[in-house]
C-alpha positions in Angstrom: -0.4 20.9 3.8 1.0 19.7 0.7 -0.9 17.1 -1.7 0.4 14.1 -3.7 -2.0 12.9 -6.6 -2.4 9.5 -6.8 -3.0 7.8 -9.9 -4.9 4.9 -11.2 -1.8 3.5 -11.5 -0.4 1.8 -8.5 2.9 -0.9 -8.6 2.8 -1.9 -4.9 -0.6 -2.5 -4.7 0.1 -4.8 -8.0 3.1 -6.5 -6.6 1.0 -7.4 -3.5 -1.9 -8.2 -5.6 0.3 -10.8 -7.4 2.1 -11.9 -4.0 -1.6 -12.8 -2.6 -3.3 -14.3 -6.2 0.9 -16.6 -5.5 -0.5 -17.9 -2.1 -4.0 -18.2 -2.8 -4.1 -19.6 -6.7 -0.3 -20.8 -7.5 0.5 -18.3 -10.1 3.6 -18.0 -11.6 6.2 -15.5 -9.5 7.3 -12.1 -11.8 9.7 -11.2 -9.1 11.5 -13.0 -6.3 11.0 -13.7 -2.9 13.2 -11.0 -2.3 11.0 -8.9 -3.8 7.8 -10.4 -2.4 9.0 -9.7 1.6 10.3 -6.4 0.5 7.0 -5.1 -0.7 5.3 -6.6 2.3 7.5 -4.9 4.9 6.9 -1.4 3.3 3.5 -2.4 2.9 3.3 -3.2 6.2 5.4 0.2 7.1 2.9 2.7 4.9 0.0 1.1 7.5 1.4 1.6 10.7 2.2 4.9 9.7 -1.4 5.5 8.7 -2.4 3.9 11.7 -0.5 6.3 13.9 -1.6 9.6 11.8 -5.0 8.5 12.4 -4.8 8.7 16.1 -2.8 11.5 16.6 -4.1 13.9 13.7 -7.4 12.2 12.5 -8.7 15.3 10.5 -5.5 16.1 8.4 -5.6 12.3 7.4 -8.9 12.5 6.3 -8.5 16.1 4.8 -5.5 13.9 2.4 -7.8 11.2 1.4 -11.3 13.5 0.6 -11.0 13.5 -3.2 -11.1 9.6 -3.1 -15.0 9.8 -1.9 
């Protein structure tokens, strides 16, 4: 199986952090809304494909996130 690091370091989680904190407190956009529905379909993408790894193979899936715990 190969491994990707993940670092601390994560620019879609930040764009959606800053599409949310846009609905929910007004802040100022850094990016268009464009930008905003792009990052929520692939967003949206990454957890369907989660979704579906976790029923069909459950133990790789949790194999790939076991340095997180």
């Amino acid at each position: 199986m190969e491994r990707t690091n993940v670092h601390d370091d994560n620019p879609l989680k930040d764009e959606l952090e800053h599409f949310l904190d846009r609905i929910r407190y007004g802040v100022i956009p850094i990016g268009t809304l464009e930008d905003d529905l792009r990052s929520l379909r692939l967003a949206t993408r990454l957890l369907d494909e989660l979704h579906q790894n976790l029923q069909t193979r459950p133990e790789q899936v949790q194999a790939s996130f076991s340095h997180l715990q």
